[in-house]
C-alpha positions in Angstrom: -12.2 -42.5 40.9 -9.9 -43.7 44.1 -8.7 -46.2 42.2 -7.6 -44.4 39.6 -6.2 -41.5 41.4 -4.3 -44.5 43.5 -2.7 -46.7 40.6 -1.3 -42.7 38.6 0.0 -42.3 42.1 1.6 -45.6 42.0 3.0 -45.0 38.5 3.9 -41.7 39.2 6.1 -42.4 42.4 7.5 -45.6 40.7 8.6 -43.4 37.6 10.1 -40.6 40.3 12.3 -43.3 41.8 14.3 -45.0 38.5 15.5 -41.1 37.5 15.4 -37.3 39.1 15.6 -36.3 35.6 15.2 -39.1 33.2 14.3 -42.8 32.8 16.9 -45.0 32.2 16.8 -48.5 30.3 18.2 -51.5 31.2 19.4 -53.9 28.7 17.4 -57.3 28.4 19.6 -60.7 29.5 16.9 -62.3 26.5 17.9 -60.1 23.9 20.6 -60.3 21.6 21.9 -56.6 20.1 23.9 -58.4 17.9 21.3 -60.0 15.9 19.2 -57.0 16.1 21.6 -54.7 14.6 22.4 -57.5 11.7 18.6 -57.4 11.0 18.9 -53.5 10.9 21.7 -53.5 8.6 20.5 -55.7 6.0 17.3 -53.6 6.2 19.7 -50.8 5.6 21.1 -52.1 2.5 17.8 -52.6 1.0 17.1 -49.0 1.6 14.0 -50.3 4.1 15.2 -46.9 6.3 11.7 -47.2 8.2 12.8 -50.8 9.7 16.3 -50.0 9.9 15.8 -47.4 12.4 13.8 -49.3 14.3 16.0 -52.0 14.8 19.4 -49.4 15.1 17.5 -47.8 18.1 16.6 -51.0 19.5 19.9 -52.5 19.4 21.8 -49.3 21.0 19.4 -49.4 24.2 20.9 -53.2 24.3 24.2 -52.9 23.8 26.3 -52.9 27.0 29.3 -51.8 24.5 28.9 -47.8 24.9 31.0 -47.6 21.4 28.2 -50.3 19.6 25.4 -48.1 20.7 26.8 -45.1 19.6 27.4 -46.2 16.6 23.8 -47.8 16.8 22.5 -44.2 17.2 24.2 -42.9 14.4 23.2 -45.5 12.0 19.4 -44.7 13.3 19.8 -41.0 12.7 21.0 -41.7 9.4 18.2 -44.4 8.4 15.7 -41.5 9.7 17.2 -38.9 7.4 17.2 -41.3 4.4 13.1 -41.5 4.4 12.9 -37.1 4.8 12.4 -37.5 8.4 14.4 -34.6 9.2 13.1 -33.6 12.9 13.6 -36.9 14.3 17.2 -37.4 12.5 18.0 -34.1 14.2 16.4 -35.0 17.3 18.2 -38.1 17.4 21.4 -36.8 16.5 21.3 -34.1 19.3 20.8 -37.2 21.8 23.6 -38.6 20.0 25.6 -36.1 20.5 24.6 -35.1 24.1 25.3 -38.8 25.3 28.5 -40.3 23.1 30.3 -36.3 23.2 33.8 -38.5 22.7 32.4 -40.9 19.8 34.4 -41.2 16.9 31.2 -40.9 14.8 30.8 -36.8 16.5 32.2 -35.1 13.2 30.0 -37.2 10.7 27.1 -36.1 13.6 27.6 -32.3 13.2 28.3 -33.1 9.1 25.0 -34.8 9.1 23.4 -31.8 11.2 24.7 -29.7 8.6 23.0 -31.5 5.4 19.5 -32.2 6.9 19.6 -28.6 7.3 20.7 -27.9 3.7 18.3 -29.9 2.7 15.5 -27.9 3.8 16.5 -25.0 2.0 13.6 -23.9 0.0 13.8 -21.3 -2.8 14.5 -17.7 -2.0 10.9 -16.6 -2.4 9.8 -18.4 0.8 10.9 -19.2 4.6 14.4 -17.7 5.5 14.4 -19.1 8.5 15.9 -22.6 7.2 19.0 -20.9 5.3 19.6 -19.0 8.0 19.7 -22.4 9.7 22.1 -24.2 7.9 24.5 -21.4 7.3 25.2 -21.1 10.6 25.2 -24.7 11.1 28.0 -24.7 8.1 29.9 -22.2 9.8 29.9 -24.1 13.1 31.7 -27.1 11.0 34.2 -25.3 9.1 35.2 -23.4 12.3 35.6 -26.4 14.1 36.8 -29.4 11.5 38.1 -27.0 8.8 40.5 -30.0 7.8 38.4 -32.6 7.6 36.9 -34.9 4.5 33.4 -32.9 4.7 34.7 -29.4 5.0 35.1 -29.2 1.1 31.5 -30.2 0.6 30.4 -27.8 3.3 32.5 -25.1 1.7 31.1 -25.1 -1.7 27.1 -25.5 -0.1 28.4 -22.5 1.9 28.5 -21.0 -1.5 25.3 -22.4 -2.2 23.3 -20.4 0.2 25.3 -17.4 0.2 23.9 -17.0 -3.5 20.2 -18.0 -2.0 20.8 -15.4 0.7 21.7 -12.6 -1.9 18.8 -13.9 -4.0 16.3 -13.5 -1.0 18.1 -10.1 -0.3 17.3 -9.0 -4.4 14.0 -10.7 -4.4 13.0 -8.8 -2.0 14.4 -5.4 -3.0 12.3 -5.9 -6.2 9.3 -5.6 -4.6 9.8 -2.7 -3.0 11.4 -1.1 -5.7 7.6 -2.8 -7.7 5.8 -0.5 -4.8 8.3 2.6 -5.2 9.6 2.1 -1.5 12.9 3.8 -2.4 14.3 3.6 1.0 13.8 -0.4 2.1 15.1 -1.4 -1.5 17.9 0.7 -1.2 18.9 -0.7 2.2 18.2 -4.3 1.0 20.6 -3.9 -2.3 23.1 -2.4 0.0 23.0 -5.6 2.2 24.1 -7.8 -0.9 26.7 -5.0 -1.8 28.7 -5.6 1.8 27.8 -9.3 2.8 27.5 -10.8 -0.4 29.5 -9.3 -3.0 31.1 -12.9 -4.0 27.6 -13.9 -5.2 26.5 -13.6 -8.6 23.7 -11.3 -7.5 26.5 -8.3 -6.9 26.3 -7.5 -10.7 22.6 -7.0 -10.7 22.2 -4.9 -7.2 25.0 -2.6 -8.5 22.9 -1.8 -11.4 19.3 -1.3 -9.7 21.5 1.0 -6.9 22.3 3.4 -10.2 18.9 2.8 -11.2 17.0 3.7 -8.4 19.4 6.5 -7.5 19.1 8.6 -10.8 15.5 8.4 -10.5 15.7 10.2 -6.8 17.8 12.7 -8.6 20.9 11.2 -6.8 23.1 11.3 -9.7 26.5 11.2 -8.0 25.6 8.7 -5.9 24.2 6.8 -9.0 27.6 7.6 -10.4 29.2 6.2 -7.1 27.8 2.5 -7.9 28.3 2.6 -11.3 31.7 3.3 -11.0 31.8 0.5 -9.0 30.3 -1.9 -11.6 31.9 -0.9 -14.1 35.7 -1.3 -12.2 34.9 -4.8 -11.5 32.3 -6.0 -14.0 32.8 -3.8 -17.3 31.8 -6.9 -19.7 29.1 -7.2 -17.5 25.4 -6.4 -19.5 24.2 -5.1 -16.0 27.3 -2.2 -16.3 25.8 -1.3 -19.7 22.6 -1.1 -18.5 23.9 0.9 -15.7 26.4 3.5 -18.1 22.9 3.6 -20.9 21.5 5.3 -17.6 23.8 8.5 -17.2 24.5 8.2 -21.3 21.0 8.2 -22.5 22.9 8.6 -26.4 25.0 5.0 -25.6 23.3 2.4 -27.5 23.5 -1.5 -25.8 25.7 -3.7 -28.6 23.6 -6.9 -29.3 25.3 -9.9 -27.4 24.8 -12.4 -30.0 26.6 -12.5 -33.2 24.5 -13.5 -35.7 27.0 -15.2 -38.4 28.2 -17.2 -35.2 25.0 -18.0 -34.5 24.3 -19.2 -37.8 27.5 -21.2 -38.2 26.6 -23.0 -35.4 23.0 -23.5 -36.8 24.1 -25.2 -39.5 26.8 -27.1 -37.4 23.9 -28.7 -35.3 22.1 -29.7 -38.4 24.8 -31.7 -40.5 25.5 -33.4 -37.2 21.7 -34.0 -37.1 21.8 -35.3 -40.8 25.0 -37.8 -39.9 22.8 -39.4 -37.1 19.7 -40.3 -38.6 
């Protein structure tokens, strides 16, 4: 037991004295980063991401260059996001980022942030917490590199989520409005109405706001949202659902012509008959 408690002390006072706050590694005179990062790369190209990152991180804690093992820890991060390992890409990339802040790789870092968070996104019936994520990630990169080559990607999954928000926001409104809890639906519905009327969710919560409204006997403020549907989305089927609500004699025009649809019908098939 003396022993033991003697060689942790040892170890203990040994680790104290290399760092106050962390160890730090000294590159090896018998080791040649050069090599190792060639042996990463052509990992890379194979798509071996497992080996590659390996050998990336290897080769940045033996680079004297502080550029090469930046650029080392970047193409780690990225080998470790191409096999779905998404908390050590964003671990590494936060290390990254902490020790090379004046890299030239630091926008692709904070793009790369951005899409392993994307990525996560599930569908709106589950976890929030990961589109809240990577919105606000988004936002972070088109605040600060609004010009740059990845802001247009950024921008349109910007659009992306904002539709998955809504969709949350609606999915769950439904289920109160399934369990006749008037108020919390109401309040969700509102919340796509002022934060996400650019979605293609606005159309629908518009038209359950008139619905659930009329049947509270709330038939101005039913009025209120209908108006507002119908102003901006008249062609819309939700506004006609919405106006068959306060004009119970209005009767909802089929969408679908039935000569055109026919026509077309019979387009299809003489196509079919030319290619058999």
């Amino acid at each position: 037991m003396i022993v033991r408690l003697t060689s942790a002390l040892i170890i203990t006072l040994v680790l104290l004295s290399c760092s106050k706050d962390e160890l730090t590694y000294e590159p090896s005179e018998k080791v040649d980063p050069y090599v190792i990062y060639k042996e990463g790369l052509e990992a890379f190209e194979k798509n071996d991401f497992f080996f590659a990152s390996k050998k990336f991180s290897e080769a940045e804690l033996n680079f004297r260059e502080v550029d090469l093992s930046a650029k080392s820890a970047i193409m780690s991060s990225f080998s470790l996001y191409g096999i779905n390992f998404y908390s050590e890409a964003l671990e590494n990339l936060e290390r990254y980022l902490k020790n090379y802040p004046s890299d030239r790789f630091v926008i692709y870092a904070h793009y790369l942030i951005s899409i392993i968070y994307f990525e996560q996104i599930a569908d709106e019936k589950k976890d929030l917490d990961p589109l809240i994520k990577a919105n606000d990630k988004i936002n972070f990169f088109l605040a600060k590199y609004p010009n740059t080559e990845y802001a247009l990607d950024l921008k349109f999954k910007k659009d992306l989520i904002q539709n998955q928000l809504a969709a949350k926001e609606l999915f769950v409104a439904k289920f109160y409005i399934s369990t006749k809890k008037w108020i919390p639906a109401i309040n969700r519905l509102k919340v796509i109405v002022k934060k996400y009327d650019q979605t293609i969710f606005i159309e629908e919560a518009l038209h359950r706001l008139v619905e659930i409204n009329y049947y509270l006997g709330l038939e101005e403020e039913a009025k209120k949202f209908a108006n507002i549907l119908g102003y901006n989305y008249n062609t819309s089927e939700w506004f006609e659902q919405s106006y068959k609500i306060l004009n119970k004699n209005y009767e909802i025009k089929s969408r679908v012509d039935p000569k055109k649809f026919k026509n077309e019908k019979s387009f299809l098939k003489n196509i079919l008959k030319k290619i058999k």
